[in-house]
C-alpha positions as a Python dict, from the first residue, in 0.01 Angstrom:
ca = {
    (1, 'X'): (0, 0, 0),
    (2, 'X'): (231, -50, -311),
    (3, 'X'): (461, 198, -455),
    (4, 'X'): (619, 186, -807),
    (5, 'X'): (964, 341, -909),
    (6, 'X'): (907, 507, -1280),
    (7, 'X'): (1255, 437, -1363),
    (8, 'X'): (1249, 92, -1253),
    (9, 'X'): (916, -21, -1431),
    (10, 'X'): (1100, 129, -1768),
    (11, 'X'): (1370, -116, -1700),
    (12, 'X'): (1152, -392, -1637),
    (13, 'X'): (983, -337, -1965),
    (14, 'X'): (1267, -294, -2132),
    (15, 'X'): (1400, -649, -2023),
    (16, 'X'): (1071, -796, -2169),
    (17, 'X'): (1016, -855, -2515),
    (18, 'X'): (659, -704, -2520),
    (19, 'X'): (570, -324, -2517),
    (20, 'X'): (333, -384, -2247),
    (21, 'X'): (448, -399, -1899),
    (22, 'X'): (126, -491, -1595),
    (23, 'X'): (255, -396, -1268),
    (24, 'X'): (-83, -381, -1115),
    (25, 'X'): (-356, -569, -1061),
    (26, 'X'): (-671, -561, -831),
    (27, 'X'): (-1019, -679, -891),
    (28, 'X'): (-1101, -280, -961),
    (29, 'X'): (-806, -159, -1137),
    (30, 'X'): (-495, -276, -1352),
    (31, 'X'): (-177, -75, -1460),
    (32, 'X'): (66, -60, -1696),
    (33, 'X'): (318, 68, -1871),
    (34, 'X'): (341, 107, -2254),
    (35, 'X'): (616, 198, -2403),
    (36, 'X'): (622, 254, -2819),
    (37, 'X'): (936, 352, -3027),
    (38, 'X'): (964, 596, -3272),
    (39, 'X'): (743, 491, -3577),
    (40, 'X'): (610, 188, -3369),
    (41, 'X'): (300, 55, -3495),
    (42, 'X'): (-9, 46, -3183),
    (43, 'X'): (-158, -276, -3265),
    (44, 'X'): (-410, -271, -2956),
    (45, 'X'): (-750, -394, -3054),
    (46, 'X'): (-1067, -239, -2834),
    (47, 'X'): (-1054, -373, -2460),
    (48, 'X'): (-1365, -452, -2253),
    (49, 'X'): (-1275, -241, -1991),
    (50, 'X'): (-1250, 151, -1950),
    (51, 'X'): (-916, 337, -1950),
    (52, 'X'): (-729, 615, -1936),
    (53, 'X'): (-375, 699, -2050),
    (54, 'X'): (-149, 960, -1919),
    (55, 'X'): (187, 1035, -2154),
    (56, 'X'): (492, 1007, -1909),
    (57, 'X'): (717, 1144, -2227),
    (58, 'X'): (713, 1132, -2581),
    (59, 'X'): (517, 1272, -2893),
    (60, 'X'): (272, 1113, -3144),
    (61, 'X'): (-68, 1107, -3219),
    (62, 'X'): (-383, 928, -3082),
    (63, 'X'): (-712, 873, -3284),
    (64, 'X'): (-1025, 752, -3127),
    (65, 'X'): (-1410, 751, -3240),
    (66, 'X'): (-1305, 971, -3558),
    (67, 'X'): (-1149, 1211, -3366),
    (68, 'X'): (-686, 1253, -3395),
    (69, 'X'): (-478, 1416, -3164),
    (70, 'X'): (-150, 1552, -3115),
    (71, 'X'): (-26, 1411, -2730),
    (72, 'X'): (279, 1432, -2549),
    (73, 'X'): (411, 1450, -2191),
    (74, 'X'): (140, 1567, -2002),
    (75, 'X'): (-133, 1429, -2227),
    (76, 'X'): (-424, 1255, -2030),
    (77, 'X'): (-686, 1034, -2261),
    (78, 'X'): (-985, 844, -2144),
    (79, 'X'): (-1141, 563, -2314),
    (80, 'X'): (-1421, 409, -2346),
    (81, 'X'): (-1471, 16, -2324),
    (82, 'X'): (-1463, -142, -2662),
    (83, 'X'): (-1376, 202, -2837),
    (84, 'X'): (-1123, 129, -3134),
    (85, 'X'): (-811, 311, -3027),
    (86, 'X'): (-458, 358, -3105),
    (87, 'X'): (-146, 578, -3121),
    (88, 'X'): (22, 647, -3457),
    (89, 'X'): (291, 868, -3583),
    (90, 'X'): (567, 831, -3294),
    (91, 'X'): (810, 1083, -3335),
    (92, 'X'): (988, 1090, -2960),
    (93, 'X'): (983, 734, -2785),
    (94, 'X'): (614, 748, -2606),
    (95, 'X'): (573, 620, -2250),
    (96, 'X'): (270, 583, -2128),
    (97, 'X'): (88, 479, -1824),
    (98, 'X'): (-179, 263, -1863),
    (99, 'X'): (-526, 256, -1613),
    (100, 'X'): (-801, -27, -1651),
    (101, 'X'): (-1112, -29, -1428),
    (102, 'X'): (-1186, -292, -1372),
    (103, 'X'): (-880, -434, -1399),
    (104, 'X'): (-828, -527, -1795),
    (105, 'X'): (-943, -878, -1865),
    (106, 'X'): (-615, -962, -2113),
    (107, 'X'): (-318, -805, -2201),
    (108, 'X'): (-336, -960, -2567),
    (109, 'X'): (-315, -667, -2821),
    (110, 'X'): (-81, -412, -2584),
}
């Protein structure tokens, strides 16, 4: 079993200079945290793996396959592998945890 402390994995990011924190990692699954500022630019290209977000806090937008939506706390988004993806017009810092199955092949582009 592991267990993960929200507030510590923010500060652990926030140490780091990237956006992207990986605090797990199996053969089946990777996680992460992603943290963008207000009016931070998503620069994520399309990953070869599944995944799914879920917005810890925070408001923006999120388009996907010609679709845009509004997210926030709460907000849970799949996508698919090799989908282009990204968040956009940050208004309230976003956090966001971050689900790969299987477990994402690079962390260039978070």
């Amino acid at each position: 079993m592991k267990q993960f402390e929200a507030a510590d994995l923010k500060r652990q990011q926030a140490v780091g200079s990237n956006r992207y924190l990986e605090f797990l990692r199996e053969e089946s699954l990777s996680m992460g945290l992603y943290v963008l500022p207000v009016g931070g630019v998503d620069t994520q290209q399309p990953h070869t793996e599944d995944e799914v977000y879920y917005v810890v806090s925070g408001r923006g937008r999120f388009t996907s396959g010609g679709e845009d939506h509004a997210v926030q706390a709460g907000s849970i988004i799949y996508v698919a592998a090799h989908a282009e993806h990204h968040f956009h017009s940050i208004e309230e810092e976003l956090q966001i945890l971050v689900f790969f199955a299987p477990a994402e092949y690079s962390q260039q582009g978070q």
